[in-house]
N, C-alpha and C positions, 0 to 999 in steps of 0.2 A: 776650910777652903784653901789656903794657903799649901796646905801641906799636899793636896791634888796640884797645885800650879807648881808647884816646887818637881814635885816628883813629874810631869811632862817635861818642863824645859830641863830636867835632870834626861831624860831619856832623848828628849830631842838634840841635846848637847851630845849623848854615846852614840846616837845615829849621825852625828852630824862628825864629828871625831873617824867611826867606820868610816865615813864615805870618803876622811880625807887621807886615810892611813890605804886604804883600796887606791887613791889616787897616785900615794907615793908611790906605791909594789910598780918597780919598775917593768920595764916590757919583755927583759931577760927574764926574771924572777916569774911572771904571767907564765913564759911560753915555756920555761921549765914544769910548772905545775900543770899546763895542759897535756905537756907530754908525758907525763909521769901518769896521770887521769889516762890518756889514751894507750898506754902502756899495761894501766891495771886494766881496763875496759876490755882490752885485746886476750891479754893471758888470762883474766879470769876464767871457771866454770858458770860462776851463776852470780849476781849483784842485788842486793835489796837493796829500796832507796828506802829513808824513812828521816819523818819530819821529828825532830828532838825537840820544838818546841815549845820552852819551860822546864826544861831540864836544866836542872844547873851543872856545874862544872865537875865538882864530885862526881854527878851522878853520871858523869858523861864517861870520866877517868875509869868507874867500877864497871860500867859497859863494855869501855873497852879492854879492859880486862879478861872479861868473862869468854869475849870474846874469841880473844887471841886465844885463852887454852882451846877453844875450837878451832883452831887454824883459820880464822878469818879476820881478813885487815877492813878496819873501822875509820872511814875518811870523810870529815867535814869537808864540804865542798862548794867553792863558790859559784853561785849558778851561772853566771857569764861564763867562767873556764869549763864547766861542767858542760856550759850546751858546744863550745866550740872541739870540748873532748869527743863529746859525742858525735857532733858533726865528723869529726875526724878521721874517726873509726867506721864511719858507715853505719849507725845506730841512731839517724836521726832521728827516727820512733820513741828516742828517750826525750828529747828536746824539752817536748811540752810536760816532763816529768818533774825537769828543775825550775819548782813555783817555791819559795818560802827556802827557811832554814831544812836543808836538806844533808843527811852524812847516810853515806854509801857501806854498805858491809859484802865486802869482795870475797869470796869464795874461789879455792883455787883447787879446792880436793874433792869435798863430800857433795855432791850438789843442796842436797836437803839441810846440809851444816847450818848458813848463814840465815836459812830461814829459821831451824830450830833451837839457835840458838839467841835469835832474837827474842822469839816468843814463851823461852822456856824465862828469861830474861821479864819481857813485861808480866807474865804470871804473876813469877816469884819476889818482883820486886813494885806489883803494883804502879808502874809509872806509864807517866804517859806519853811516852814515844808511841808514834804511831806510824805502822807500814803503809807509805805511798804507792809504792809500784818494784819493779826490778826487771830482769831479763836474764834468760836463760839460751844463751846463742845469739840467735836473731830475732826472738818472742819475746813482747813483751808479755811480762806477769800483772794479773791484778794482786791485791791485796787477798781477796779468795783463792787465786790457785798459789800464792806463797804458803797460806796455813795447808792448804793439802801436803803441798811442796813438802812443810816439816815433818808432818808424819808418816813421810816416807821412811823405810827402812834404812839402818847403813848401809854403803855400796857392797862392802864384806857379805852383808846377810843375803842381800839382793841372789848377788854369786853365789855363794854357798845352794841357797835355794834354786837358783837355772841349774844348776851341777849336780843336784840331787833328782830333780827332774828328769836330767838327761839318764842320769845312770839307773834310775828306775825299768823304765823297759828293757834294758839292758841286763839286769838282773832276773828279771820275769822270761827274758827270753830262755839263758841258762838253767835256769829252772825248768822249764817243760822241755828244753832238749836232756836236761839230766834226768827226769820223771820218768820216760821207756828205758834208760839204762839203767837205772838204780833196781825198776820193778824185775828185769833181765839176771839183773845181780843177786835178787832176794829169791828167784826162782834156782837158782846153780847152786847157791849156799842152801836150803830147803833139801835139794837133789842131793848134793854132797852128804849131807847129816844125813839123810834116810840111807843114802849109801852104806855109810861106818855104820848104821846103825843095825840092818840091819842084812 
């Protein structure tokens, strides 16, 4: 019994610590982190938010990691600067996204990146972050259209594929305008030979 009373007023003392160390963060240091928030919010392609809760520390370090080799920046984020960032940028439709421990994975290249790399992430490594929400411009994502989001193709392949598309009838065209001149060609070469020949 002791060791449960022990261990709340242990956690009640690190919440109670958080809230006084949030109080210190002066108003300089707040309104630089909002605009840094409103800054990636703005330049991003795509953002996942996702709840880390229960993740320890490590496991947060190896995410971000994994991350970064995919070009995407991985940001804890406190929800009070999160919703004034949001506010800020015209994305109030995220507001009600920042409920709980939430960190951001910012997408600047691949759109499909931050989603598949989160998810190739929880697979492989069993843990239990969990996708909240994100946005993609001015839409909000559910949790269902981020996992489509992932297996989307690279952007490289996407292109590759319209380019192959295009140049397709383009090819077929050339072909049936060369089809009467080549038959033209095999009839004069035919003519010739019987010519020499005979």
């Amino acid at each position: 019994r002791g060791g449960k009373r022990g261990e709340a007023s242990s956690k009640l003392l690190n919440g109670l610590e958080a809230t006084r160390r949030w109080q210190r963060m002066s108003r300089e240091k707040k309104a630089k982190i909002v605009s840094e928030l409103e800054e990636a919010i703005i330049s991003c392609n795509v953002a996942v938010l996702t709840d880390y809760r229960g993740m320890s520390a490590s496991e947060l370090t190896g995410l971000r990691r994994k991350l970064r080799e995919s070009c995407v920046e991985y940001r804890v984020v406190k929800n009070t600067l999160a919703r004034l960032a949001a506010k800020g940028t015209g994305k109030d439709f995220l507001i009600d996204s920042f409920d709980g421990p939430i960190a951001i994975a910012f997408g600047y290249d691949d759109i499909a990146g931050p989603a598949k790399a989160l998810l190739d992430y929880v697979r492989s490594s069993k843990s239990i972050l969990s996708i909240k929400s994100g946005f993609l411009g001015d839409r909000l994502l559910t949790p269902g259209e981020i996992t489509v989001l992932s297996k989307l193709q690279p952007r490289e392949v996407l292109l590759s594929q319209i380019l192959a598309g295009m140049q397709n009838p383009i090819i077929s065209l050339l072909r049936c305008l060369n089809s009467p001149l080549r038959g033209f060609m095999e009839v004069i070469h035919a003519r010739i030979k019987q010519l020499e020949g005979g």
